[in-house]
N, C-alpha and C positions, 0 to 999 in steps of 0.2 A: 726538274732539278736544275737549280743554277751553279756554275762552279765560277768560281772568281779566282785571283789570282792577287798576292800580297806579300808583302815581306814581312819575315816573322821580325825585324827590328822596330815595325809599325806597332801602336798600340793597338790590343785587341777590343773588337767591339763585339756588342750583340748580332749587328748585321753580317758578322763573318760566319754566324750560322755555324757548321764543323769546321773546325781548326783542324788541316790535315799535313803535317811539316814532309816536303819533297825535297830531302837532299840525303846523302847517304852520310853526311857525318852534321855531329851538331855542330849550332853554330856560335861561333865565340862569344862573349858576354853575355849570353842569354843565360838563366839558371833557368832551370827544369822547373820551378815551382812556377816561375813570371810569363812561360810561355803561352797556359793556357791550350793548351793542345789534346785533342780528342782522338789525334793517330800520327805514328810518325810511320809516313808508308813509304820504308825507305826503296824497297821495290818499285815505286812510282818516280822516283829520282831519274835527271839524265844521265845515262849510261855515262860509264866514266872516259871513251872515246868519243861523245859529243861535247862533254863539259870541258873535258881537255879541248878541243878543235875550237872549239867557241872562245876560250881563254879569255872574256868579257871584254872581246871587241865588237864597239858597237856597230862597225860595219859589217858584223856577223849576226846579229839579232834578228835579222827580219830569218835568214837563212836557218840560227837557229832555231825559233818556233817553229816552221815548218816542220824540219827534221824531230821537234820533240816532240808535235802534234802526231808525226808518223811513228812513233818510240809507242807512242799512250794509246796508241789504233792497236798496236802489238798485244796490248797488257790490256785488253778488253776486258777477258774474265778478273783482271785483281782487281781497275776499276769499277766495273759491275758488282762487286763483293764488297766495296769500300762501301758504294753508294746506298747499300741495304743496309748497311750496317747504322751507317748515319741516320739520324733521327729529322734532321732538319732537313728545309728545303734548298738549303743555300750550303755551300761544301766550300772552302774554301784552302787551296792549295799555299800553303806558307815556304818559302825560298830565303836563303840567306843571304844574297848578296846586296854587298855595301851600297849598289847603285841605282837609286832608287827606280830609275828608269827599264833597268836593265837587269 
């Protein structure tokens, strides 16, 4: 199983495999029909005291993935649950923020 990592303002492709939207609220200008989304697992989102702490500073990014990698070791069973659930081999976690870096 591959998991990649995307912003849902990117267009979707075939190689995104499951479309799986990780953030607890939706995100602006996207309609629900364009997003092409196969799960919104808003349980897989960062908790909302890392998303605050991180507040998309990028001299917080490397710090955040770490802390969110340890978030996502927590929630083994939902992600193991997701992964059966998907059909494809490729899962693909969609995020909303503005920056495409980040």
């Amino acid at each position: 199983m591959k998991i990649r990592v995307k912003r849902i303002y990117d267009a979707p492709s075939r190689a995104d495999g499951y479309r799986v939207l990780v953030d607890r609220l939706w995100p602006r200008g996207i309609r629900k029909a364009d997003a092409a989304l196969d799960e919104w697992a808003k349980g897989l989102a960062p908790s909302d005291g890392l998303r605050k702490w991180f507040g998309h500073d990028p001299d917080r990014w490397d710090e955040f993935t770490r802390r969110y990698t340890e978030e996502l070791e927590g929630r083994r069973d939902d992600v193991a649950a997701m992964v059966a659930r998907s059909p494809k081999e490729t899962i693909t976690f969609l995020y909303a923020a503005k920056d495409a870096e980040r």
